[in-house]
Residue frames as a rotation matrix with the C-alpha (Angstrom) as fourth column:
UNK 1
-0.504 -0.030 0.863 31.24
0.275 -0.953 0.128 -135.71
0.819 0.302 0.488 27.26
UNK 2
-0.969 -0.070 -0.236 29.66
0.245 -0.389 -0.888 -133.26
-0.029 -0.919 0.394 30.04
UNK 3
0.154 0.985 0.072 26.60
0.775 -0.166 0.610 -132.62
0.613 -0.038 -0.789 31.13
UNK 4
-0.933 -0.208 0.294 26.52
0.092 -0.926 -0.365 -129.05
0.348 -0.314 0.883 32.09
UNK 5
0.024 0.967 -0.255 23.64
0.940 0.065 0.334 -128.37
0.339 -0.248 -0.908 34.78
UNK 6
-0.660 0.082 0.747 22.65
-0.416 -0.867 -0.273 -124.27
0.625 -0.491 0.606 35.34
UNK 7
-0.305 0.485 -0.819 21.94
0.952 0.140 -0.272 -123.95
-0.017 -0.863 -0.505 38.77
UNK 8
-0.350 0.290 0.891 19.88
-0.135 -0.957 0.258 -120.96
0.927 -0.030 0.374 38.65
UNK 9
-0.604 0.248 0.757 18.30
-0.778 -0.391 -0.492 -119.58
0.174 -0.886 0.429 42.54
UNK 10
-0.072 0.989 0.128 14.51
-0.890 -0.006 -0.456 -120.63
-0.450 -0.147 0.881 41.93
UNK 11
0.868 0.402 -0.292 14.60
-0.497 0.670 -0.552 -123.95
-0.026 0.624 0.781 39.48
UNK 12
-0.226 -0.964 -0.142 18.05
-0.940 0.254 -0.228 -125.79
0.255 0.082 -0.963 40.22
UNK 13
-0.545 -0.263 0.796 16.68
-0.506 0.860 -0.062 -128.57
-0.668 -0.437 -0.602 41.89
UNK 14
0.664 0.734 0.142 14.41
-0.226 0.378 -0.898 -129.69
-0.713 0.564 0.417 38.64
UNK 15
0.561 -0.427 -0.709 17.44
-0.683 0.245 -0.688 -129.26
0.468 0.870 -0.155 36.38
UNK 16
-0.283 -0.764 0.580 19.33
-0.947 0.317 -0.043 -131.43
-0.151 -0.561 -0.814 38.86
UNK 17
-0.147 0.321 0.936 16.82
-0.092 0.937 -0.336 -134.38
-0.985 -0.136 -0.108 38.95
UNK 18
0.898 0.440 -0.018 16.38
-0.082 0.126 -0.989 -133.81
-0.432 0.889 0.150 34.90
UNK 19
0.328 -0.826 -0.458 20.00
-0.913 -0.153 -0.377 -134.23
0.242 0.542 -0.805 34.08
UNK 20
-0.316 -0.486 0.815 20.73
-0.739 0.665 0.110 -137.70
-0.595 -0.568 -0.569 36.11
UNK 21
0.387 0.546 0.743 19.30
-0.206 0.837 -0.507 -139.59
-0.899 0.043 0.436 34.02
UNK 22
0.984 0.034 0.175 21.72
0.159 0.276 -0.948 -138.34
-0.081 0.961 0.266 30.93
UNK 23
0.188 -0.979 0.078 25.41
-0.572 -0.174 -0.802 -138.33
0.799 0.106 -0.592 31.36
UNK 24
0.597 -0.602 -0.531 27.73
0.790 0.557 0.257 -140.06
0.141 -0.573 0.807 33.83
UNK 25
-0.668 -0.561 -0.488 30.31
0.692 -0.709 -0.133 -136.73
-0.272 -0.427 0.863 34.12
UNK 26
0.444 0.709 0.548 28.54
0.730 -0.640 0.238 -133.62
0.520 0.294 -0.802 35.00
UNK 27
-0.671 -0.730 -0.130 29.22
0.738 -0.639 -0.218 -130.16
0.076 -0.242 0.967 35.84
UNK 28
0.308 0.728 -0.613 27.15
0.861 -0.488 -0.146 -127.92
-0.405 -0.482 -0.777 38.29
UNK 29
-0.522 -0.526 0.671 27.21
0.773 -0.624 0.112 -124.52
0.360 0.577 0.733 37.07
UNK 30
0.352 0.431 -0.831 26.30
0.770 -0.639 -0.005 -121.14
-0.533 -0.638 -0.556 39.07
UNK 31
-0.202 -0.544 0.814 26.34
0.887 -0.455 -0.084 -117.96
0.416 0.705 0.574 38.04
UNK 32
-0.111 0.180 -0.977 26.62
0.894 -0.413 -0.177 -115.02
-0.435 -0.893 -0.115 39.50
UNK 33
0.614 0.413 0.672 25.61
0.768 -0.508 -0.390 -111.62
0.180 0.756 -0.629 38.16
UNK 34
-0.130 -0.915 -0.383 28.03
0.989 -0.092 -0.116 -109.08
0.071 -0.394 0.916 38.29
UNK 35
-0.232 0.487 0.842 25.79
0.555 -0.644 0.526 -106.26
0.799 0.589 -0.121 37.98
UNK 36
0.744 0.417 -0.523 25.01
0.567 0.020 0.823 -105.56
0.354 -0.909 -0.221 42.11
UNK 37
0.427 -0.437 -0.792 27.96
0.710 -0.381 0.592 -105.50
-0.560 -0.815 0.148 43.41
UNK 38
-0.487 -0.741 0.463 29.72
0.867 -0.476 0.150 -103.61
0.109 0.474 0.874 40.54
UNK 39
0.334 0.666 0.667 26.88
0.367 -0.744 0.559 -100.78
0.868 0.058 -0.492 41.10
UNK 40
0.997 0.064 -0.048 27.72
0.066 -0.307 0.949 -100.66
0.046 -0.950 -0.310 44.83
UNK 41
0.249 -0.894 -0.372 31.27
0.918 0.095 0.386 -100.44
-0.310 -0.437 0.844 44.00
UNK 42
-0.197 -0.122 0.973 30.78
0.787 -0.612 0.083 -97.71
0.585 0.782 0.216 41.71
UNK 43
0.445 0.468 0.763 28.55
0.294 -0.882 0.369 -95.81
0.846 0.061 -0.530 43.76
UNK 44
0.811 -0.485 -0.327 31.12
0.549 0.437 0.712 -96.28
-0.203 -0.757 0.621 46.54
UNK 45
-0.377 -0.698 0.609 33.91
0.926 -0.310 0.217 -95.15
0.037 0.646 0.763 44.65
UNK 46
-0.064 0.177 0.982 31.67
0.393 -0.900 0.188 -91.68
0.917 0.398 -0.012 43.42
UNK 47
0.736 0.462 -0.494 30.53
0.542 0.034 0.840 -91.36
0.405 -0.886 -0.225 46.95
UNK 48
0.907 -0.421 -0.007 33.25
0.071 0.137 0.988 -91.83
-0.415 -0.897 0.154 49.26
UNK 49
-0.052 -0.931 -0.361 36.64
-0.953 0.154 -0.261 -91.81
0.298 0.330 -0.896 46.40
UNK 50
0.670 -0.189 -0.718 38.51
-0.032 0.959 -0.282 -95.00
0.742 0.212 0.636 46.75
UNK 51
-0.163 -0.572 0.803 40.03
-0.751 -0.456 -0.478 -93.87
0.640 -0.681 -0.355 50.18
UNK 52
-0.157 0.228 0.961 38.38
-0.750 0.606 -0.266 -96.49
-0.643 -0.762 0.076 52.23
UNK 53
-0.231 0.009 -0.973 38.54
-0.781 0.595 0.191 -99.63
0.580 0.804 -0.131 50.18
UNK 54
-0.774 -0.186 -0.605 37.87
0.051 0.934 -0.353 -101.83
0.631 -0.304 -0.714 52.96
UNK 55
-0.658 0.750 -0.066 34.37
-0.135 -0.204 -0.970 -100.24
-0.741 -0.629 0.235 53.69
UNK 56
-0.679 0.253 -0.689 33.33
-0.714 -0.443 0.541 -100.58
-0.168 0.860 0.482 50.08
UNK 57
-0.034 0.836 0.548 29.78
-0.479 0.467 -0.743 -102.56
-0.877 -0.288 0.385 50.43
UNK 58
0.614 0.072 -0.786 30.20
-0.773 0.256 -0.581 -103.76
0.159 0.964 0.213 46.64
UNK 59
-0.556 -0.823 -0.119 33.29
-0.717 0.547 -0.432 -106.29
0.421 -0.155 -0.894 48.39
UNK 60
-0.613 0.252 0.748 30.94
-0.324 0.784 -0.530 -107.77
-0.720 -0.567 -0.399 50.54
UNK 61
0.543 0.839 -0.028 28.22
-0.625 0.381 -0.681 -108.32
-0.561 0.388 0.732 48.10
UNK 62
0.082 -0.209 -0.974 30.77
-0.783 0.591 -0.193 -109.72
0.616 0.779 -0.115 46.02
UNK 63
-0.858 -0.503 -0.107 31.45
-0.380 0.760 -0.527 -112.44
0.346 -0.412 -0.843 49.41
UNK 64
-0.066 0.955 0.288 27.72
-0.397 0.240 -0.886 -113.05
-0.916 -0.173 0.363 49.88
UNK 65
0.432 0.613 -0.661 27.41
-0.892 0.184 -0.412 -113.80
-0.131 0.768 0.627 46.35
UNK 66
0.099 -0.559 -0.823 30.37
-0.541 0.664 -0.516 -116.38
0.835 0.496 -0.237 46.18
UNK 67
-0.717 0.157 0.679 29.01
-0.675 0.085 -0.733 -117.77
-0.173 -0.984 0.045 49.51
UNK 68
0.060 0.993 -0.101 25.69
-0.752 -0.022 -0.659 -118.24
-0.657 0.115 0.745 48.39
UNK 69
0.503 0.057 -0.862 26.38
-0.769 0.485 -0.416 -119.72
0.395 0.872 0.288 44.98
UNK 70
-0.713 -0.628 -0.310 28.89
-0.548 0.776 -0.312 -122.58
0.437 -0.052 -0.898 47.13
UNK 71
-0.444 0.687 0.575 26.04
-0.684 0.155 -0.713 -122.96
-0.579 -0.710 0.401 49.46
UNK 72
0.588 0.741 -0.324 23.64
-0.673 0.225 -0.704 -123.76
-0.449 0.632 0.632 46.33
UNK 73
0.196 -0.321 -0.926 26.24
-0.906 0.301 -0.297 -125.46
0.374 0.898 -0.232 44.45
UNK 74
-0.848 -0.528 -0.039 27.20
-0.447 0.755 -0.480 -128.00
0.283 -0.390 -0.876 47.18
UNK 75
-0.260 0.964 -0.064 23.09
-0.818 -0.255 -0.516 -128.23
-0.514 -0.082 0.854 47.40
UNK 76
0.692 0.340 -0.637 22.51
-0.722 0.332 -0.607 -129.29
0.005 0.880 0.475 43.62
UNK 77
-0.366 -0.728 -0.579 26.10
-0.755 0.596 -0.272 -131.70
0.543 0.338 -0.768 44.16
UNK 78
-0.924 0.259 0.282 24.21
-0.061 0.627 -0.777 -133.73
-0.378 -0.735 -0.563 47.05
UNK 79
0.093 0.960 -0.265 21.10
-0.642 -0.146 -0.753 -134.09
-0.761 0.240 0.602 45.15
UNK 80
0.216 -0.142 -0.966 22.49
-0.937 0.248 -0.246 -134.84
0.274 0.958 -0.080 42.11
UNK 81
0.637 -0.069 0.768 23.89
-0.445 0.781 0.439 -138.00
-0.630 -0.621 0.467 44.50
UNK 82
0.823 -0.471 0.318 26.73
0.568 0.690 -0.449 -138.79
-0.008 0.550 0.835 41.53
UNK 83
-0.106 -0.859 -0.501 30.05
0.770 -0.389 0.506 -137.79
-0.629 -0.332 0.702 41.10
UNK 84
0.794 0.342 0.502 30.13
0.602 -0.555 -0.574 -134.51
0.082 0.758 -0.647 39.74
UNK 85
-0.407 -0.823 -0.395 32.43
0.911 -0.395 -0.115 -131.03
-0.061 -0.407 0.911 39.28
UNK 86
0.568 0.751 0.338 31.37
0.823 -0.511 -0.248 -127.84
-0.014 0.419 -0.908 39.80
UNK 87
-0.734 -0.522 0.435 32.38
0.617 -0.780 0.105 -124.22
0.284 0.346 0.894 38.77
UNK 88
0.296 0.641 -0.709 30.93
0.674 -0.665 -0.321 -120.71
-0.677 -0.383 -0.629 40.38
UNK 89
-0.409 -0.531 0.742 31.40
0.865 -0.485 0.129 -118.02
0.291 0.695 0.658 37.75
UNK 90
0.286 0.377 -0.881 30.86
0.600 -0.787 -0.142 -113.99
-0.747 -0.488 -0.451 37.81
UNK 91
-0.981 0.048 0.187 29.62
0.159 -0.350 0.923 -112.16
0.109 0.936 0.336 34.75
UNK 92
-0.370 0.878 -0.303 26.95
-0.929 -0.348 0.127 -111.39
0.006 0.328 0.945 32.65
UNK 93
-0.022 0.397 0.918 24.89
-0.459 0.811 -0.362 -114.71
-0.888 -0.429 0.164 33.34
UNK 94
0.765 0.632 0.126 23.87
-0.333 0.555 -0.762 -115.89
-0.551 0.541 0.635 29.66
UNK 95
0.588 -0.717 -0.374 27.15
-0.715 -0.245 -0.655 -115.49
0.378 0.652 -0.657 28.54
UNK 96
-0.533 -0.684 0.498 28.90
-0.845 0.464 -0.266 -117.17
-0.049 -0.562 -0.825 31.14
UNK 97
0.250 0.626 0.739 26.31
-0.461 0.748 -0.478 -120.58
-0.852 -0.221 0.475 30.70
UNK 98
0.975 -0.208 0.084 27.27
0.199 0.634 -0.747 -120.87
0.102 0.745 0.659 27.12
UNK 99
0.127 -0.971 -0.204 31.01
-0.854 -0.003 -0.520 -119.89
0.504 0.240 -0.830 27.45
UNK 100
-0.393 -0.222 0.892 30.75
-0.760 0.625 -0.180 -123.09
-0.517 -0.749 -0.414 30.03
UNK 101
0.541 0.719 0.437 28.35
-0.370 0.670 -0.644 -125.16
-0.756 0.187 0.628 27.66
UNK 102
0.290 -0.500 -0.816 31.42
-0.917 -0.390 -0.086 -125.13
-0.275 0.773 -0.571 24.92
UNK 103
-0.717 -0.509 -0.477 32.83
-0.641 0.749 0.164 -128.25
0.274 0.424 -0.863 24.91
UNK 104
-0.493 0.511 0.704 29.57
-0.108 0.767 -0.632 -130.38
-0.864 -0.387 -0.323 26.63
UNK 105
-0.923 0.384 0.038 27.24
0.267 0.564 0.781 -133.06
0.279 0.731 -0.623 25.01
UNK 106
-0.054 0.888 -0.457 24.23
0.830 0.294 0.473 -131.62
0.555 -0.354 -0.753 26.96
UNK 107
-0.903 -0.247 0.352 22.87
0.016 -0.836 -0.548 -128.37
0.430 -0.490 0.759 28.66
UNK 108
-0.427 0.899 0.101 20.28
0.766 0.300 0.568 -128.42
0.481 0.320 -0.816 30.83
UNK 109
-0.978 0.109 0.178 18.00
-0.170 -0.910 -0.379 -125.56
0.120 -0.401 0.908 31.79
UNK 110
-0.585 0.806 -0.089 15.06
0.787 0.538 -0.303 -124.64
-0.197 -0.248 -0.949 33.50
UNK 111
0.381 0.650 0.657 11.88
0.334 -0.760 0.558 -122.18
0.862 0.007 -0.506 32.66
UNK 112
-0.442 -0.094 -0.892 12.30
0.818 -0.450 -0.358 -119.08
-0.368 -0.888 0.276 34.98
UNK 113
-0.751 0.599 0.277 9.28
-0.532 -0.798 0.283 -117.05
0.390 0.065 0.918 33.27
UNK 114
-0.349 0.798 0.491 5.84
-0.755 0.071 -0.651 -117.34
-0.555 -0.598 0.578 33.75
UNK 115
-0.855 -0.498 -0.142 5.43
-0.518 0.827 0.217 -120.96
0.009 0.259 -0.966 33.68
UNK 116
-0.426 0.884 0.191 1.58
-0.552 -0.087 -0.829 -120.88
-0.717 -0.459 0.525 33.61
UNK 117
0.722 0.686 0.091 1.62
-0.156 0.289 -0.944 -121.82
-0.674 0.667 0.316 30.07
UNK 118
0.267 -0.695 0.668 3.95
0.925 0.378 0.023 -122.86
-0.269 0.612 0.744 26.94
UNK 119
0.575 0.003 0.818 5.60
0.684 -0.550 -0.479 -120.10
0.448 0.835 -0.318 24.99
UNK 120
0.118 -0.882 0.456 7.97
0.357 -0.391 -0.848 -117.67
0.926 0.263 0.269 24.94
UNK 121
0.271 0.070 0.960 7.16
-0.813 -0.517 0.268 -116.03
0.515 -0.853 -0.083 28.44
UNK 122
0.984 0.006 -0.181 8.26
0.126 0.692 0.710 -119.03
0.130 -0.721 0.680 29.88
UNK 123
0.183 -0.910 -0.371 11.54
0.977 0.212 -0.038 -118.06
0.113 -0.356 0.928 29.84
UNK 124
0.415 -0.417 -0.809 13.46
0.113 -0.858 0.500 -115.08
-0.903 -0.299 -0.309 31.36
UNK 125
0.541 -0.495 -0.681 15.68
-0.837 -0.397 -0.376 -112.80
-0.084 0.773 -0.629 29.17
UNK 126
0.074 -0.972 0.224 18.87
-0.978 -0.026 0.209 -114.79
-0.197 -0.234 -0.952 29.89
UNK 127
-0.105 0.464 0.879 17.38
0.172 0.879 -0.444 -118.32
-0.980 0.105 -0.172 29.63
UNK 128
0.662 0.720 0.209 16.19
0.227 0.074 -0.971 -117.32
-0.715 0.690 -0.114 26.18
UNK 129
0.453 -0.886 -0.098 19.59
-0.891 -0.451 -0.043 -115.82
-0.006 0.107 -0.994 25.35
UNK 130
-0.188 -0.776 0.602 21.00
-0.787 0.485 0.380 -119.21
-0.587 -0.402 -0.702 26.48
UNK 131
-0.133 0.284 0.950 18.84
0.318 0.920 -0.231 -121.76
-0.939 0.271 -0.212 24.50
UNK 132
0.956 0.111 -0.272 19.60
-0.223 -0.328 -0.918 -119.37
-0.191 0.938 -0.289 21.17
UNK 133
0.626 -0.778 -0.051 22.95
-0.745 -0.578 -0.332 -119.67
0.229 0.245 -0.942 21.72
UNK 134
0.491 -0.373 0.787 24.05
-0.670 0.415 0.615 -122.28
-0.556 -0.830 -0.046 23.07
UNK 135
-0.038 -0.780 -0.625 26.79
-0.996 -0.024 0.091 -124.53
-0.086 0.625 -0.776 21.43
UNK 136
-0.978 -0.198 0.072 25.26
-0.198 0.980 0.001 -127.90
-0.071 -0.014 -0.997 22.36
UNK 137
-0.580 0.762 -0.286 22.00
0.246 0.499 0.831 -129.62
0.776 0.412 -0.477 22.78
UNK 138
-0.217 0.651 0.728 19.13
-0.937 -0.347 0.031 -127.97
0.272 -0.675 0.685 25.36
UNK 139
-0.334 0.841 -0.426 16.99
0.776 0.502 0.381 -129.90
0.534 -0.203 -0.820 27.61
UNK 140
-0.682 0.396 0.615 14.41
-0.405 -0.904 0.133 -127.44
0.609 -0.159 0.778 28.71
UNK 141
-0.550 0.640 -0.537 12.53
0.775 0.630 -0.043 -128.83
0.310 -0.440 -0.843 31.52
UNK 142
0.225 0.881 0.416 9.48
0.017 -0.430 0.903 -127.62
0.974 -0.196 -0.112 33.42
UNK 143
-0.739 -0.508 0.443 10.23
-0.521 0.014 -0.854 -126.75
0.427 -0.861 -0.275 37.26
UNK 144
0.002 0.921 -0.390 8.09
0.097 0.388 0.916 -128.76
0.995 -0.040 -0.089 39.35
């Protein structure tokens, strides 16, 4: 079975070194929020109409994000230092971690609240969203 690793921005390289030690087939996982650019396409759109579709600033953001996230993803695959596959997605983030965590033996995630202390503030919305939901087993690590 899969070890699914979220690469999130700020804490990818903790879930990276905290997954190698449990699985043999793994699967990097980025997400991208789709919330940005769809705003800048909208307000594009109300702006300007949909006359100029190839000025619409909501296109690039969408090619900065799916830049970025290969950048990060080929990052967390050279770290990880085993074979692996990975997958960039674009969505609502918590959603898209467990629609990816479906069939694995293993999710791991990192804190991305305020990691001063235990307890619920240690995780973000979306993080917390993911380790209620999720369809397999958590590891929750600590970034370090």
């Amino acid at each position: 079975m899969t070890v699914v690793v979220w690469i999130a921005d700020d804490t990818w390289q903790s879930s990276v070194d905290a997954a190698r030690s449990h699985g043999t087939e793994f699967l990097l996982l980025h997400v991208s929020d789709h919330d940005v650019p769809g705003a800048a396409h909208g307000a594009f759109a109300g702006l300007f109409g949909r006359s100029h579709p190839s000025r619409d600033p909501g296109t690039q953001l969408d090619h900065l994000a799916a830049s970025h996230a290969a950048r990060l993803l080929e990052a967390a695959a050279e770290r990880l230092g085993l074979p692996c596959t990975t997958s960039a997605r674009v969505g609502r983030v918590e959603h898209e971690v467990v629609a990816a965590a479906q069939d694995a033996s293993l999710l791991v995630v990192c804190r991305d609240g305020d990691v001063s202390h235990a307890g619920p503030r240690s995780l973000g919305p979306a993080t917390r969203f993911v380790v209620d939901h999720a369809p397999c087993p958590v590891l929750l690590v600590w970034p370090s």
